[in-house]
C-alpha positions as CSV (number, residue, x, y, z in Angstrom):
1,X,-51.6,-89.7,9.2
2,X,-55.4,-89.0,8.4
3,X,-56.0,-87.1,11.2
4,X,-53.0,-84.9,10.6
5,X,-54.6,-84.5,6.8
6,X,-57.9,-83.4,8.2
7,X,-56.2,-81.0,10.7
8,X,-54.3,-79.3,7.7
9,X,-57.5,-79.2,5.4
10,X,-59.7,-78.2,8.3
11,X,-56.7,-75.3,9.1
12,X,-56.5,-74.3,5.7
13,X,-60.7,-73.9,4.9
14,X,-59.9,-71.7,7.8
15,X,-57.5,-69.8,7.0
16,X,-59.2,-69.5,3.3
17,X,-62.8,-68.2,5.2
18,X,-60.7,-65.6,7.1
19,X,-59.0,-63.9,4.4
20,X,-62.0,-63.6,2.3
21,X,-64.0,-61.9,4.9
22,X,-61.2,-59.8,5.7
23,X,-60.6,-58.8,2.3
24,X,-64.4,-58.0,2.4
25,X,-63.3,-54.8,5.3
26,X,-61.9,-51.6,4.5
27,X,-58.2,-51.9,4.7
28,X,-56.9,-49.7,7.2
29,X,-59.7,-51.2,9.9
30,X,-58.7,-54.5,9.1
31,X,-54.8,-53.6,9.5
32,X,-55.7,-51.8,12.8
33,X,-57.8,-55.1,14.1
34,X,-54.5,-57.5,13.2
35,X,-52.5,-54.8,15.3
36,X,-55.1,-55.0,18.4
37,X,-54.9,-59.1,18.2
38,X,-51.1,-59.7,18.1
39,X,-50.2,-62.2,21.0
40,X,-49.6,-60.3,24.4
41,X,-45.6,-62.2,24.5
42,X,-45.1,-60.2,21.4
43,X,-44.0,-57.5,23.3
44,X,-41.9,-55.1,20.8
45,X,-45.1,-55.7,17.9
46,X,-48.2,-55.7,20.6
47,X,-49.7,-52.1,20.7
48,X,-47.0,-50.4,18.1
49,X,-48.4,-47.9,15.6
50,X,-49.5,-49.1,12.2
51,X,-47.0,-47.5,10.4
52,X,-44.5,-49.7,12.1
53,X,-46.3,-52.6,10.9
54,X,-47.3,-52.2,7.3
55,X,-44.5,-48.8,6.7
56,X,-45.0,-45.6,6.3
57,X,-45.5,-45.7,2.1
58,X,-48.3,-48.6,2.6
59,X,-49.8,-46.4,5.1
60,X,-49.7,-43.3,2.9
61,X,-51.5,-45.2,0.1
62,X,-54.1,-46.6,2.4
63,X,-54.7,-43.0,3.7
64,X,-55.2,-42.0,0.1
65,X,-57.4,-44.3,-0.7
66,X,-59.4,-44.0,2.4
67,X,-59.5,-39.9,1.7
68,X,-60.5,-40.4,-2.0
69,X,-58.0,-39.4,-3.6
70,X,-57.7,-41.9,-6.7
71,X,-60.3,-40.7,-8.4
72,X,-60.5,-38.8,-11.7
73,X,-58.6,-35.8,-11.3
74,X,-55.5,-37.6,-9.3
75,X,-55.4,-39.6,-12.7
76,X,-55.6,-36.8,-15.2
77,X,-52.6,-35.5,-13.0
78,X,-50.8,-38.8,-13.3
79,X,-51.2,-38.7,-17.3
80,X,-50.3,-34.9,-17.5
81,X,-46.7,-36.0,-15.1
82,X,-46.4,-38.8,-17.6
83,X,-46.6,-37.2,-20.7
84,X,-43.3,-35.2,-22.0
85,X,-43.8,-32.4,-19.8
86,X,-42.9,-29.7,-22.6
87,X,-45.3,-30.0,-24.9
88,X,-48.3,-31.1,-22.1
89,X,-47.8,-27.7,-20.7
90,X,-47.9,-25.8,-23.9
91,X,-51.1,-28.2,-24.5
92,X,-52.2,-26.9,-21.5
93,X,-51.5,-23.2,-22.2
94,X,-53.6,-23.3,-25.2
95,X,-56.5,-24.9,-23.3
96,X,-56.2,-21.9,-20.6
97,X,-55.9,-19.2,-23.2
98,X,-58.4,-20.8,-25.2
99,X,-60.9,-21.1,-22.3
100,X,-60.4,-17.5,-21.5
101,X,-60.5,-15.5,-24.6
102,X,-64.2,-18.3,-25.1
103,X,-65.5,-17.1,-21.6
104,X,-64.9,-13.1,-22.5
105,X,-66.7,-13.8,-25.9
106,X,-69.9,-15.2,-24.5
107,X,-69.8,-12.5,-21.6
108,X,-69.4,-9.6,-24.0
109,X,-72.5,-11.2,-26.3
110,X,-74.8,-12.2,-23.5
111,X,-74.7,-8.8,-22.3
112,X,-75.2,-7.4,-26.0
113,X,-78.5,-9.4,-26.6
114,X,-81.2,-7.0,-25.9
115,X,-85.4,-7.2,-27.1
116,X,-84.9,-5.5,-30.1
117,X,-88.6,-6.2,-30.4
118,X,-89.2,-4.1,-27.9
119,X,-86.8,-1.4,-28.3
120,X,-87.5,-0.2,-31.6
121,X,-91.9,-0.2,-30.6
122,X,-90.4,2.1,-28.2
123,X,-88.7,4.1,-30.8
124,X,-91.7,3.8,-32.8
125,X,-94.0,5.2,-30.5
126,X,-91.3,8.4,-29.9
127,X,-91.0,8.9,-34.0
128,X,-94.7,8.7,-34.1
129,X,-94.8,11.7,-31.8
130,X,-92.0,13.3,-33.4
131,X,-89.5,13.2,-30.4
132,X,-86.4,12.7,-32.2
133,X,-84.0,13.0,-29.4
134,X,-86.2,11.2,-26.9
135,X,-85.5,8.0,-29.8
136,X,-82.0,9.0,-29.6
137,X,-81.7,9.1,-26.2
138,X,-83.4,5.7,-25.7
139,X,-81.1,3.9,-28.0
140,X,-77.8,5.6,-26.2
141,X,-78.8,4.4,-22.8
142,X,-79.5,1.0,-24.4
143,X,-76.8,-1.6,-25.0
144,X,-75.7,-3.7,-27.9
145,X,-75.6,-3.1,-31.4
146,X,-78.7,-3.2,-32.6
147,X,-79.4,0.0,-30.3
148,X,-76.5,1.3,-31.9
149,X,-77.4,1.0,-35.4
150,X,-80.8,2.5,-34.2
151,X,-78.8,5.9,-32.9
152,X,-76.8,5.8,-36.3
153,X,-79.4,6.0,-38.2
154,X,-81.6,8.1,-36.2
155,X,-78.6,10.9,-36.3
156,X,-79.4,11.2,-40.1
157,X,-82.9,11.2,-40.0
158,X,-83.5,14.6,-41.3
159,X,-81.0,12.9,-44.5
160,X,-82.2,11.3,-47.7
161,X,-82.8,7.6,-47.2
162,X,-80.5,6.3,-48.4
163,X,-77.5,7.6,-46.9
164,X,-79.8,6.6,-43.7
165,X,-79.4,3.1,-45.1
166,X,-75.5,3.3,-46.3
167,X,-75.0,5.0,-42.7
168,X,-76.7,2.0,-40.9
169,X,-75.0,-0.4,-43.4
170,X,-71.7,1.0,-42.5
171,X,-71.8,1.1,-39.3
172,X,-73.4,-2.8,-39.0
173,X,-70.2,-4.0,-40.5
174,X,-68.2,-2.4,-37.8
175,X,-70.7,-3.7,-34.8
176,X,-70.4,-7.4,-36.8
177,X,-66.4,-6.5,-36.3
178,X,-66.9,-6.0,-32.8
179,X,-69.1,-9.3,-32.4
180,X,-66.7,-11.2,-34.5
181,X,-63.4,-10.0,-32.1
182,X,-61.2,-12.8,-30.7
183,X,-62.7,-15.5,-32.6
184,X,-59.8,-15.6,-35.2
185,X,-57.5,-16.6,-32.3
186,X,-59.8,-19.4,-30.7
187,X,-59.7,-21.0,-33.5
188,X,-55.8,-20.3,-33.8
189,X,-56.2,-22.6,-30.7
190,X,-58.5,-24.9,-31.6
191,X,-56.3,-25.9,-34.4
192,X,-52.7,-25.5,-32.4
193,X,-54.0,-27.9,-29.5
194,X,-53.8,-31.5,-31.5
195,X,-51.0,-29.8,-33.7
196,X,-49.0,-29.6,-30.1
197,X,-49.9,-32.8,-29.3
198,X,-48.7,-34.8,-32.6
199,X,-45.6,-33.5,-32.3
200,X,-45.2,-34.6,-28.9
201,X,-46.1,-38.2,-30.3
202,X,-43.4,-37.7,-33.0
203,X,-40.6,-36.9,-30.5
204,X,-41.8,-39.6,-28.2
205,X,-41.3,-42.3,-31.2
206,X,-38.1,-40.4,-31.9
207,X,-36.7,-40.9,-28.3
208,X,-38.3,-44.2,-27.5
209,X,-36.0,-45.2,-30.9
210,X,-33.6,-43.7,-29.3
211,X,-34.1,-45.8,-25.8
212,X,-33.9,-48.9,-28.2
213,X,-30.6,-48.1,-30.1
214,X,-29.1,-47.6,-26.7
215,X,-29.9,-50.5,-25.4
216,X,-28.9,-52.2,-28.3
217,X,-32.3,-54.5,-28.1
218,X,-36.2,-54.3,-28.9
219,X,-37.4,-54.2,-25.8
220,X,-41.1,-54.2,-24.9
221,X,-41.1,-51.8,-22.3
222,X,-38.9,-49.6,-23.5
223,X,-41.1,-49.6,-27.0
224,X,-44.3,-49.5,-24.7
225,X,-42.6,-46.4,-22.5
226,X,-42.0,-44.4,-25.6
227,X,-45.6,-45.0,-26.7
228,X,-47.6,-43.9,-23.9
229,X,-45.7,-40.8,-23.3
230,X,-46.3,-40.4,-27.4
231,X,-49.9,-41.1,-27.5
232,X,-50.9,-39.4,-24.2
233,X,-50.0,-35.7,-25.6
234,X,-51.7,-36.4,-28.6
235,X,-55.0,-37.7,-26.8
236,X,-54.7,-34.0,-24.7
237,X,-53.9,-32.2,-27.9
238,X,-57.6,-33.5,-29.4
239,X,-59.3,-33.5,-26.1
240,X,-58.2,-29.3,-25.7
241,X,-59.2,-28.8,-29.6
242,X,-62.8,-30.6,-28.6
243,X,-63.5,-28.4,-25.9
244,X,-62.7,-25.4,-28.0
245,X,-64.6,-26.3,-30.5
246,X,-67.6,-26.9,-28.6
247,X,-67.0,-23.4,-26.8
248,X,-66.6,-22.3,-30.3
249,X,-69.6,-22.9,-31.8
250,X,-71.4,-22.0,-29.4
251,X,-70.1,-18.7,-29.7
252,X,-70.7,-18.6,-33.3
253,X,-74.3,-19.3,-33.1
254,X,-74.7,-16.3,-30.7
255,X,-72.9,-14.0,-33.3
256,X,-75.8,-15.1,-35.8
257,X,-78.7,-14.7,-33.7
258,X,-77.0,-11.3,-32.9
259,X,-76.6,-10.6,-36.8
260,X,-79.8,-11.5,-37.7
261,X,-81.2,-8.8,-34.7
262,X,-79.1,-6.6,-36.6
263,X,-80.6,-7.1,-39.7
264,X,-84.1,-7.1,-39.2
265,X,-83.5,-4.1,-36.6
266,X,-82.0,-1.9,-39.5
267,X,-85.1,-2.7,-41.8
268,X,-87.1,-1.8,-39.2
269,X,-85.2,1.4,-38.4
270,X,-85.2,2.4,-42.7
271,X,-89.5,1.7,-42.3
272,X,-89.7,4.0,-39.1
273,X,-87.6,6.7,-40.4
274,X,-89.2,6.6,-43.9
275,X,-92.6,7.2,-42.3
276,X,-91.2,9.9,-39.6
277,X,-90.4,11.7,-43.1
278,X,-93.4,11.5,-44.9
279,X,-95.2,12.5,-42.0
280,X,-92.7,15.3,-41.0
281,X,-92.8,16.4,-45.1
282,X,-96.8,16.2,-45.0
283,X,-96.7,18.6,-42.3
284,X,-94.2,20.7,-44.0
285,X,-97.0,21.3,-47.0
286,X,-99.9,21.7,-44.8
């Protein structure tokens, strides 16, 4: 009788040592090594596939986990399928057209940022030698809008000042327009996104009640079922509206730093054409 104890204790540390270093081996070489070590009388099991051993949907996972192919964006997927697919895709739809009216905005003003520094000592230098048109023709081959409130204002330079400065005025107010374009509807996004995804957590209460007056009983899965789909619209609804936002501001502070080019560009401008005409009128009475 003690022997036949020690045998079962000694057969069961065993048995306890070999699964722990087989759990310790990645799983689809440790299913293929218990395939190669069936006994040879075993002959319908000895040498047959794996998928005939574990089946083919244990096999699948295995190959999935093997590939990588739990990670982050299999989940997102798996929250996306198990949200109410309605208002996850409109969700989605405002993130896309969100994204893409953000990504036109900061390629239109990167591409409008010029050294206004720069360009208007250039147009200096031109004024101070009295070639108007080579000015002119300077700020029409340059982009943005501080060039183009330089060539608005240098088309009335032979004008009193200040319709030089109500022409450059006017005309900053429609390049601040231009800047400005598109923004009203990001934030029409931006505000739509977690608006979208409350709702979907109000119908998801609504139908997990539902779920629990059919079934005539609280249940806690049918109460936790109803939840999740609930909550996981509204945590995409906030997580779109942060992303736009962030996009958003960034935008906003290029549209200032482009304003304030603006700005001191046109004061600039009002100084250089101011001295173009005293110098052009000193000329006139000499």
């Amino acid at each position: 009788m003690k022997k036949s104890i020690a045998m079962l204790a000694l057969t069961a540390t065993l048995l306890l040592g070999s699964t722990t270093v087989a759990a310790q081996q990645d799983s689809a070489q440790s299913i293929n090594a218990t395939a190669l070590a069936m006994p040879a009388d075993s002959d319908s099991l000895a040498g047959a596939p794996v998928e005939d051993l574990i089946g083919e949907e244990d096999m699948a996972e295995l190959t999935a986990m093997a590939q990588g192919q739990t990670g982050l964006h299999n989940q997102l997927k798996t929250k996306f399928v198990e949200g109410s697919a309605s208002f996850m895709s409109l969700v989605a739809l405002a993130l896309v057209l969100g994204l893409a009216l953000c990504i036109e905005r900061i390629i239109y003003l990167t591409l409008a940022e010029v050294n206004a520094r720069k360009l208007l000592a250039d147009v200096d230098k031109k004024m101070e030698t009295g070639d108007v048109e080579g000015a002119k023709s300077l700020c029409r081959d340059t982009r943005g809008p501080v060039a183009s409130i330089c060539y608005q204002g240098l088309m009335h330079v032979d004008e009193p000042l200040d319709v030089v400065e109500r022409s450059v005025v006017n005309y900053g107010s429609v390049q601040q327009g231009h800047l400005e374009k598109g923004c009203s509807w990001i934030t029409l996004f931006i505000t739509i996104a977690p608006s979208l995804g409350f709702l979907g957590t109000v119908i998801g209460m609504v139908m997990a009640f539902d779920q629990i007056q059919e079934a005539g009983d609280i249940s806690p899965r049918i109460v936790a079922d109803g939840m999740k789909v609930a909550l996981i619209t509204t945590i995409f609804g906030i997580v779109v509206a942060l992303i736009l936002q962030v996009f958003y501001n960034y935008i906003l502070a290029k549209i200032e730093r482009l304003t304030q080019q603006m700005e001191e560009g046109a004061t600039s401008l009002l100084d250089i054409i101011m001295q173009y005409q005293q110098r052009h009128n000193a000329q006139r009475h000499d």
